[in-house]
N, C-alpha and C positions, 0 to 999 in steps of 0.2 A: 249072334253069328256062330254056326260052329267050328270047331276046333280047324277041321280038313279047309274050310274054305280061306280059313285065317292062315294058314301054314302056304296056302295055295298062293294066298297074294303077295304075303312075305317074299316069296320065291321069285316072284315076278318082279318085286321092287327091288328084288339082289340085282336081278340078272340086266334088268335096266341100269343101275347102279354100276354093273360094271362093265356094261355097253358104252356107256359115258366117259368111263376113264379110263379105260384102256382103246376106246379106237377113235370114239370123235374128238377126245381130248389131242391124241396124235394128229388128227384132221387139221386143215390149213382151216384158219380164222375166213372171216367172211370178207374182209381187207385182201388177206393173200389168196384166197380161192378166188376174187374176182381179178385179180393180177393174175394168177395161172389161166384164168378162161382167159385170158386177150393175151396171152403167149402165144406164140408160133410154137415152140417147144416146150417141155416138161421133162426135168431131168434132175437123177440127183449129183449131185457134184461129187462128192463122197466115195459111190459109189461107183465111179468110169474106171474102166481099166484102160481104156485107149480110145485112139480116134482115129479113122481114115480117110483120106481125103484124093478121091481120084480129079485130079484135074488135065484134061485129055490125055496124052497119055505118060503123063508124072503120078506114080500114085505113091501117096507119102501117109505112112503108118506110124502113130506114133503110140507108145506105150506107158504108163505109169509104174513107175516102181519108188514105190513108198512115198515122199514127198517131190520127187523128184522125175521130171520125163526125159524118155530115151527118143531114138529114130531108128526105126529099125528095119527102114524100106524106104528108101532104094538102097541106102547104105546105113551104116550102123553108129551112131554120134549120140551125143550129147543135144537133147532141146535146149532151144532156150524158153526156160520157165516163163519171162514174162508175156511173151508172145502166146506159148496155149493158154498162160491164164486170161491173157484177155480175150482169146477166142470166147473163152468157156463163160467171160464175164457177158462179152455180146450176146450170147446164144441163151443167157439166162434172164437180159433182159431184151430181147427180140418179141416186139409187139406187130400184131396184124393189124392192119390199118382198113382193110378190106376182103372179104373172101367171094371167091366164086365158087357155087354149091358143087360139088361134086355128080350129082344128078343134070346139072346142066353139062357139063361136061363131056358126060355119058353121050348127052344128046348128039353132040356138037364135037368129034374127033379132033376137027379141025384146029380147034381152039388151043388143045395141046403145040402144037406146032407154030401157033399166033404168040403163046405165052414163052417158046423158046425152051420146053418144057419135054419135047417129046424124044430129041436126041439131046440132052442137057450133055454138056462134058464138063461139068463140075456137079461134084456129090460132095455129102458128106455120111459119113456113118460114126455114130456114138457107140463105143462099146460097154456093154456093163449092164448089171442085174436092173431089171425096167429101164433099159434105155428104148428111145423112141426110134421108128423106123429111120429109117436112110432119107435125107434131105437132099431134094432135089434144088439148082439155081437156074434161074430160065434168063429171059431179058428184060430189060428198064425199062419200065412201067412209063407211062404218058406223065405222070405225077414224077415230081421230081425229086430225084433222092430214094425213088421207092421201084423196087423189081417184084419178079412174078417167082414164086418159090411153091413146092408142092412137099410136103411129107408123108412116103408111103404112096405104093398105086393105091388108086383110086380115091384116093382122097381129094379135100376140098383145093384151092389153087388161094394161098395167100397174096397180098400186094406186102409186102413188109419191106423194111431200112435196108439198101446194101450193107451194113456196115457187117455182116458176117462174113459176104463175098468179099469184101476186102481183106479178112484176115487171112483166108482162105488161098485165094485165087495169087498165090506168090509159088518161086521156084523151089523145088525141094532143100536145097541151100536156104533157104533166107529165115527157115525153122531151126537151122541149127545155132547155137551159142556160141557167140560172137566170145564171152566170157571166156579165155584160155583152159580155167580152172575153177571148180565152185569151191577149191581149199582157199581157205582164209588164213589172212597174216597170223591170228591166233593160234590158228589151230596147230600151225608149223612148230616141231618142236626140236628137228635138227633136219641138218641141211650137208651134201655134198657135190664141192664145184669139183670139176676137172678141166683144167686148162692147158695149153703148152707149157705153161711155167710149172705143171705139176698139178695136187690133188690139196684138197683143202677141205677141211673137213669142219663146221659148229656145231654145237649140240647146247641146248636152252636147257639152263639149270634155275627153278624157282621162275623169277623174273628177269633175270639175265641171259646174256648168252656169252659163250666161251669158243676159244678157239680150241678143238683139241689135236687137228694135222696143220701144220706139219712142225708145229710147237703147240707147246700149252699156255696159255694166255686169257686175259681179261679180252674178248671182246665188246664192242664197240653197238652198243646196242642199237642207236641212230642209225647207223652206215649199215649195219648187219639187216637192218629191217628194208631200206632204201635197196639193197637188194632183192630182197623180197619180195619186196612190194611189184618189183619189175615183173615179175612173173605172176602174183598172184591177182593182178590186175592189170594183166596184158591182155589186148583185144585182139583178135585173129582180122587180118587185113584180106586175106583170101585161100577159099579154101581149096587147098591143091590135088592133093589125093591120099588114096587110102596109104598105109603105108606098108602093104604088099610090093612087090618086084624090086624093080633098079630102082635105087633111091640116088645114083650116084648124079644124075641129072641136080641135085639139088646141093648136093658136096654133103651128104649126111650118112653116106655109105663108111668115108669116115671123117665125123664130124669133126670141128674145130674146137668145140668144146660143150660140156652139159651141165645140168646143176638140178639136183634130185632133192625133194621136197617130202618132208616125213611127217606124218600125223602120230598122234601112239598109238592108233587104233590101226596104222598102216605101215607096216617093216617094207614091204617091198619099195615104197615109194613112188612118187611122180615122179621122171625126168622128162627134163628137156633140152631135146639133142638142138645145137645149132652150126648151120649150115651155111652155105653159098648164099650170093648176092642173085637175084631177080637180073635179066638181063636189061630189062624194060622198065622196072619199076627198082631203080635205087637206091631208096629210102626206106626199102624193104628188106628181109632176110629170111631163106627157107630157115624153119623149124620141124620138128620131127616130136612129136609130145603122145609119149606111149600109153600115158589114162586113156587117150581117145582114139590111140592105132590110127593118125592121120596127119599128113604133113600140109603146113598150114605156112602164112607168111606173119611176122610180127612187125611190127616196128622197126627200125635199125637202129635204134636206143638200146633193145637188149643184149647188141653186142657190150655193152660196157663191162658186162657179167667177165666175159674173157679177159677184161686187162685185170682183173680183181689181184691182187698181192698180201698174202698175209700180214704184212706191215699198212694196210688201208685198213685192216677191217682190226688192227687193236684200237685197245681202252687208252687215249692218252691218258687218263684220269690215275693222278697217283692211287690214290686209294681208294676203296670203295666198302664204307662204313653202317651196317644196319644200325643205328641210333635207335631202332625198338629194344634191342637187347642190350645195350652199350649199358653197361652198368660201374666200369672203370676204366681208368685211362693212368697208366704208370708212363714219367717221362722220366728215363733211367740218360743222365747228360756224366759225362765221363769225368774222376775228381769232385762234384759237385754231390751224389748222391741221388736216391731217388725220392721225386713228388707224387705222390697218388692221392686220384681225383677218385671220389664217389659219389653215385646218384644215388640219390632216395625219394622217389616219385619225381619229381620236376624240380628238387633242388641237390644242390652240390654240396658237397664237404670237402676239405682237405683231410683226407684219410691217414697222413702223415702228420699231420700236425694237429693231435687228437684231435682229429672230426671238425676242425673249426668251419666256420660256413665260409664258402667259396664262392666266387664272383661268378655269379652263372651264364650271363651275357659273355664275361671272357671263355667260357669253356665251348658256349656256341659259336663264337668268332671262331675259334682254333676250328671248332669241326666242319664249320662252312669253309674257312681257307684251306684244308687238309683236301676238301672232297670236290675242291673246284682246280687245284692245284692242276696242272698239265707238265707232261715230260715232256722234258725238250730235246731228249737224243735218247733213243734204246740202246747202249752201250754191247751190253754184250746177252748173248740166249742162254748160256750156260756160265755159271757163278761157280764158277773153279777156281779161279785166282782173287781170293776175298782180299788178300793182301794189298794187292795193284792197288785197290778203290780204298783202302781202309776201310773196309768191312769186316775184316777180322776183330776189331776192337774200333768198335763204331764210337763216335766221338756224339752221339745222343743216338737212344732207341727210344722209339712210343711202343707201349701195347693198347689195345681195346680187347676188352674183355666181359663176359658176361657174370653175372655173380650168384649163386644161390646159395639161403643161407641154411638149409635142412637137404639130406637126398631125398627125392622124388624119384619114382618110376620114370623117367623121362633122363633127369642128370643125377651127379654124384654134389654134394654140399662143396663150396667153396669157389675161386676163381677160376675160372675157363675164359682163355686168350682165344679171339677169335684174327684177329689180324696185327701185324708188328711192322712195323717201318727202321728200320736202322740206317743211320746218316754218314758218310763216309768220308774221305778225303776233300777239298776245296779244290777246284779245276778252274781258274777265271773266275768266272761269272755262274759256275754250276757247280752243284755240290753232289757226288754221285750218292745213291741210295739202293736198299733192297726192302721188296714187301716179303716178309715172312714165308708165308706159302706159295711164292712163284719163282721160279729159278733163273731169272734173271737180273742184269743190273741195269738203270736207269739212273738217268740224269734229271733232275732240278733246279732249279732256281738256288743259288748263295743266297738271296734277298729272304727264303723262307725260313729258315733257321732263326733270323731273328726276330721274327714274329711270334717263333714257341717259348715260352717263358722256364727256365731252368730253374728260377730260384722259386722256392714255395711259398714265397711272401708277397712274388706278384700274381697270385692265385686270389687273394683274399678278397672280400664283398669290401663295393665299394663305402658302403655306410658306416660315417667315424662314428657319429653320434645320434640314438635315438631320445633325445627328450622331449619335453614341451618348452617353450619360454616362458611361462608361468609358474614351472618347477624349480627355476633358478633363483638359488635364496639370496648367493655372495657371488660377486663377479668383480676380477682383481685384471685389469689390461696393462702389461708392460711396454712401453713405449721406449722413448728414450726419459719418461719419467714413467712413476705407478700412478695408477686412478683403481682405487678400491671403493665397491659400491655396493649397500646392503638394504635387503627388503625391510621396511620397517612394520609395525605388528598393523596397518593397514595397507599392505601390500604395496607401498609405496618406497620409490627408490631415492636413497638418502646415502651422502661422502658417507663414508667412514671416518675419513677424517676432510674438515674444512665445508664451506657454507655456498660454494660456488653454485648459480644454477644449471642444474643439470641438461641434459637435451635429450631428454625423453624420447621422441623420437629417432634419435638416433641410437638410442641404447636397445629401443625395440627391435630398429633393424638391426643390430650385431647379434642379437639372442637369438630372434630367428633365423640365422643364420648359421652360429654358432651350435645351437644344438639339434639341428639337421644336419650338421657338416656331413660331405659327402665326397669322397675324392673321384678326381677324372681318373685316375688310376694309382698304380701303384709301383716306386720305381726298384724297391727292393730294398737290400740290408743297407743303413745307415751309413753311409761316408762323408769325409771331409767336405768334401766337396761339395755336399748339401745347404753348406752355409749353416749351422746353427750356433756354430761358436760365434755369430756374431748374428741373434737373430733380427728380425725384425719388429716381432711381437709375441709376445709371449699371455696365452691368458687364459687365469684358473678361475673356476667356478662349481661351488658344490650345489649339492641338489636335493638338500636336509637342513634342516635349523639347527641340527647340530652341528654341520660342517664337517662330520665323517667321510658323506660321499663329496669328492674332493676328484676332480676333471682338470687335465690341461692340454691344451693345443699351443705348441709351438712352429711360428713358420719363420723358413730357412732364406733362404738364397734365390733367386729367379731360376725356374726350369726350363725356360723357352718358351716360343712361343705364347707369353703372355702368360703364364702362370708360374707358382712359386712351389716350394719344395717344402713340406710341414711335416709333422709327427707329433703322436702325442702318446701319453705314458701307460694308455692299457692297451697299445699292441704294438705288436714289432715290426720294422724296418720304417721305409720314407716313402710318402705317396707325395698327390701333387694334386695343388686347388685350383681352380681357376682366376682370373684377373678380378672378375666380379666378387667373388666371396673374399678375397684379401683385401679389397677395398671397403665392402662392407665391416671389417674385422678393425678396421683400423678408421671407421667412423670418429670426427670430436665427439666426445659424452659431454663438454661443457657449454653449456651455452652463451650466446654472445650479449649482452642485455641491452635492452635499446636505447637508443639514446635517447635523452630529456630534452623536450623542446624548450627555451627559456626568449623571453620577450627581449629583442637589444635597444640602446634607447631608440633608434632612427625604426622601433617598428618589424624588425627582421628579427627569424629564430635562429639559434645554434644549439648546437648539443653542450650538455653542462659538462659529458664523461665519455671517455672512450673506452670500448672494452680490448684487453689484447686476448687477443685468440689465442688456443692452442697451439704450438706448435707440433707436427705430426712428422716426424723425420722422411725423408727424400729416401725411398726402395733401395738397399744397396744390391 
């Protein structure tokens, strides 16, 4: 083959090649090409800029902008989106069910007029790059459910589904957005009411929101949205008019009050003016809403915007603690000194008391009660007189704080206070308080103060003892006598002194017990009153064959409620056990031996021996 003719066909097999993928590959499949021939229409969605819809003499223009459609004939509004979408969705899947040829038509004038086709007052017109002619609506078809439709003169006469006449065939109103406002609760990032009582101003900081007129305050993020929500999912109950000329008809000339709606992509804001009562409809109220320049009726729900009072829309919440950055917490209690708490990934230390480990369940109880805590009177807005409250020298202060241990481009190395609580005078039943960065004082509960623990020794983890029961070599229990008991070289427990049998089982259960000891808490520095000058049991046990490491638990006196007051000699103050482990603690170790059955003459047994029990002293 020569050269030219090979070059020739090469050429031919490009240009097939890229006939194939670049236009029939775009081509509808053989699926969707037989779905577009049994369309009544072909359109792209995409690419519509509008739609118009004359229906006798209402002719209602709608337009697209961006994802979003307007009305911008007869008057100028907001659509509502789901209404042209499902026009658009009709109209994309609008099948012909039958057609009449076009050439018969020609024949037969009359037929236009039969089909209700030839003065139609319902059109429609698609706008947009390849949209299809202007669609004609005639009358209902002998088949049910199915009318006579035409697109374009001279074209064929379809039978297809009412269901596009129906989307259609409504008053210029009934296309408009019933939805007040297409901003969403998110998007709102500050807000301004204006009422008789005055002007009130929030503005959302992170995930919060705050009050910043007509004081500065924590607000109330629940009540603050329950606002908002009034508006940003209010439904127009009817649409009154544009909001050109006398508005006084509606009492909006001058309103009763407004509340303006900020996105941060929008300074100017929404508002919404509210107005007079409906004379006829009640349970109504004019509104005046400037996104849409049109006065509309709401609900009479929205009036509750107008009783709003800056004292409804604070934080009762005393404090309000990010625990992502919380990294210390100093409780500075007056005379007593300060405790500081430290995290290191998800556990605690006392930072005062070289780093020991800390009860970390106690330090989440304090920050759940701190963060759920409620004020029960706002005392005063301006903290001028620290004195009155004893605030001047607060009788306990908390800080939370964040920690870093190197500078970074972000912070400087060390502690950074993020929020501080100072506790003030005792009032009754309330104890006044102030939070660090807010300028006012507040009232609380007396009842919470004794829930913060001041001394550093009720900070500590609850676990007395980590051993095994197997690691215990010697175990010495003082009673109201001693029982001293040691492993012998097959692991077996044997008096130290005397030949008594033992009750192994019950010596298992004191060991398991004893060296998982675990307190229900912790009551603080050591007092008389803990009972140990007169303990109840006293008992050591090492955990080496040499008897170096050397352990003891002493418990005291009854705490209450069913449990007792112990301590023991590698840590400081008195905690408290519960009923169950005091009782296992003081298990008999001797066992009771059983008795001999022996023959009497008449035939009957008795015991030969009686064993006397331990005695185990009565709890003082």
């Amino acid at each position: 083959m020569k050269t030219k003719t090979t070059l020739l066909l090469l050429a031919v097999a490009v240009a097939v090649a890229v006939y194939i993928k670049f236009y029939e590959s775009k081509g509808p499949n053989t699926e969707e090409a037989k779905r577009q021939a049994g369309n009544v229409v072909n359109f792209e969605r995409d690419s519509l800029d509008g739609i118009v819809i004359q229906n006798g003499d209402d002719k209602v223009e709608l337009r697209r902008q961006g994802q979003k459609w307007r009305i911008e004939a007869p008057f100028k509004d907001q659509a509502d989106r789901g209404t042209v979408e499902n026009l658009l969705a009709d109209l994309d899947n609008w099948q012909k069910y039958d057609a009449i040829p076009a050439s018969e038509i020609a024949k037969n004038k009359n037929k236009l007029d039969e089909f209700g086709l030839s003065k139609a007052k319902l059109r429609l017109k698609l706008l947009g790059k390849n949209a299809p002619p202007e669609i004609t609506f005639g009358n209902d078809a002998a088949l049910q459910g199915k009318m006579y439709v035409r697109v374009g003169d001279g074209s064929d006469v379809f039978l297809a589904a009412q269901s596009v006449r129906n989307d259609i065939a409504k008053k210029p109103e009934d296309f408009r957005d019933r939805k007040l406002t297409d901003l969403n609760m998110a998007q709102v990032t500050r807000a301004l009411l204006k009422t008789a009582a005055g002007e009130m101003e929030l503005e959302k900081k992170a995930d919060h929101w705050e009050i910043v007129k007509p004081l500065r305050a924590r607000g109330d993020d629940q009540k603050i949205a329950d606002i908002l929500a009034q508006v940003t999912t209010a439904q127009i109950q009817q649409f009154i008019a544009e909001d050109r000329g006398d508005l006084r008809p509606y009492g909006l000339a001058e309103p009763r009050g407004s509340i303006t709606l900020f996105s941060t992509d929008d300074k100017n804001g929404q508002v919404l003016q509210i107005g007079g009562v409906p004379e006829k409809e009640k349970e109504q109220v004019y509104v005046r809403f400037t996104a849409r320049n049109a006065v509309y009726t709401l609900p009479k729900k929205i009036e509750e915007i107008l009783a709003v009072k800056p004292a409804d829309l604070r934080n009762r919440h005393l404090v309000r603690i990010d625990t992502n950055q919380l990294d210390r917490i100093t409780i500075d209690a007056a005379g007593k000194g300060k405790t500081v708490l430290a995290r290191k990934e998800e556990n605690w230390t006392i930072a005062s008391r070289n780093k020991q480990a800390a009860n970390a369940s106690e330090v989440n109880r304090l920050l759940d009660l701190l963060q759920n805590e409620l004020v029960t009177k706002f005392v005063d807005d301006v903290a001028s007189d620290l004195p009155k409250y004893g605030l001047d020298k607060p009788q306990l202060q908390l800080t939370f704080s964040s920690f870093a241990s190197e500078n970074t481009a972000e912070t400087t190395a060390g502690e950074h206070p993020f929020a501080t609580i100072a506790f003030g005078k005792v009032d009754g039943d309330n104890v006044y308080a102030r939070l660090g960065d807010e300028p006012f004082i507040v009232a609380v509960r007396r009842g919470l103060l004794d829930n913060i623990f001041t001394d550093p020794l009720q900070w500590q983890e609850l676990a007395i003892f980590r051993f095994k029961a197997d690691e215990v070599h010697k175990l010495t229990v003082v009673t109201d006598h001693e029982s001293a008991l040691l492993r012998n070289a097959n692991k077996e427990w044997t008096w130290v002194k005397g030949d008594a049998p033992i009750q192994q089982t019950n010596v298992q259960s004191l060991l398991n017990t004893l060296t998982v000891s675990r307190a229900v808490r912790w009551a603080g520095a050591t007092i008389p009153g803990h009972g140990f000058e007169k303990p109840q049991i006293a008992i050591t046990f090492t955990t080496s064959p040499d008897d170096k490491a050397v352990h003891k638990l002493v418990v005291g006196g009854p705490a209450g409620g069913g449990m007792w007051f112990a301590r023991t000699d590698e840590r400081e103050g008195t905690f408290v056990i519960s009923n169950p482990d005091f009782n296992a603690l003081r298990l008999p170790l001797v066992a009771e031996p059983t008795p001999a059955a022996v023959a009497s003459p008449a035939g009957s047994t008795t015991p030969t021996a009686t064993a006397t029990p331990v005695t185990i002293p009565t709890p003082r």
